[in-house]
N, C-alpha and C positions, 0 to 999 in steps of 0.2 A: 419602497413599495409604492406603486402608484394608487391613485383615491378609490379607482377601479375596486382595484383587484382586495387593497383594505376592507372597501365595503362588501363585495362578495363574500371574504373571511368572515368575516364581524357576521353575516347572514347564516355562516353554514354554522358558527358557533350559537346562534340564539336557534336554531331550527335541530329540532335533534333524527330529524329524518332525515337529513342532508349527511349526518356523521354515520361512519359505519359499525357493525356492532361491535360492542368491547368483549361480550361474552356469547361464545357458540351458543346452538341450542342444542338442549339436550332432550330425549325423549325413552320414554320407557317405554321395552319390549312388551307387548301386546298380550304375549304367550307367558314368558320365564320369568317378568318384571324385573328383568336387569336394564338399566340406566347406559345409555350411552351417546356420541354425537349423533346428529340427527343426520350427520352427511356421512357416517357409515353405517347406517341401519337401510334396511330397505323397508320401501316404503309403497301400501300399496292404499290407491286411493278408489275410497268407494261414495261416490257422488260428493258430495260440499267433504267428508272429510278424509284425512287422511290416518291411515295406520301405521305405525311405526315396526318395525320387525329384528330381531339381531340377524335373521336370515330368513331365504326362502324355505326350509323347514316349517319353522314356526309360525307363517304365512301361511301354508298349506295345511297346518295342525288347526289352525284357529280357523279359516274357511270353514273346513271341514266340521269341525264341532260347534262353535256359536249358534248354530238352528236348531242343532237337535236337544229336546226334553229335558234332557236330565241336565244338560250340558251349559244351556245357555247363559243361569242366570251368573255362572264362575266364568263366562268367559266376557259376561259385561261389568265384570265388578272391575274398580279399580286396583288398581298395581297392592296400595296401602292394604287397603280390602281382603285382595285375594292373598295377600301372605298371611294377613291373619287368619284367614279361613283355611289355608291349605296346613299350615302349623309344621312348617318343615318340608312337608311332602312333592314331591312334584308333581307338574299336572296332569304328566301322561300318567304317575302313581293316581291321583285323587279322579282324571277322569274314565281310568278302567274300572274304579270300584264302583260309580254312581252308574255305567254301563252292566256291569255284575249286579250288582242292586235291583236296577228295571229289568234283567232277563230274569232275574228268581223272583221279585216281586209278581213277573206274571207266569211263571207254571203255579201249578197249585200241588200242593204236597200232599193229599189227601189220594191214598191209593187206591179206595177204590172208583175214585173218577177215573182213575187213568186205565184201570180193568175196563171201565163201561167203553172207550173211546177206544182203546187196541182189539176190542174183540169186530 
């Protein structure tokens, strides 16, 4: 080996950017928090970050709900988080109930308000 190419080696070994990675990366689904390679999830990026997905489904589930009321604060908790919170359940299960929740939290059960407003 010539003094070159040694000392180029001897470089890419003390430099650890120079070396390529020994372990893929891995990232968890956004929506399901299942774990998987970060180069077969999709990934959709919304200014500086990025989101991870197991598919466009679960892209389109968490758009869709992260804004709204009831919804948000389960769909910015963490992966660790949200299984503690969800306790088995899934999310399209936990996020119809807190939808059901805010539609009966706002009628009001009292009948004769609902005489005064149908007449």
């Amino acid at each position: 080996m010539c003094k070159e190419a040694a000392l180029h080696y001897d470089k890419m070994l003390r430099n650890p950017y120079h070396m390529p990675p020994l372990v893929e990366k891995r990232h968890w689904c956004r929506w399901c928090c299942k774990e998987r390679r970060a180069r077969l999830m999709f990934c959709v990026r919304d200014g500086p970050i990025n989101y991870y997905f197991c598919d466009t489904e679960h892209a389109e589930y968490w758009l869709e709900y992260r804004h709204k009321v009831p919804t948000y604060e389960l769909c910015r908790m963490l992966p660790q988080q949200r299984m503690v919170e969800l306790q088995g359940r899934s999310m399209e299960e936990e996020i119809s109930r807190l939808l059901n929740d805010e539609v009966t939290a706002g009628c009001n059960s009292t009948p004769g308000l609902r005489d005064i407003h149908s007449r």
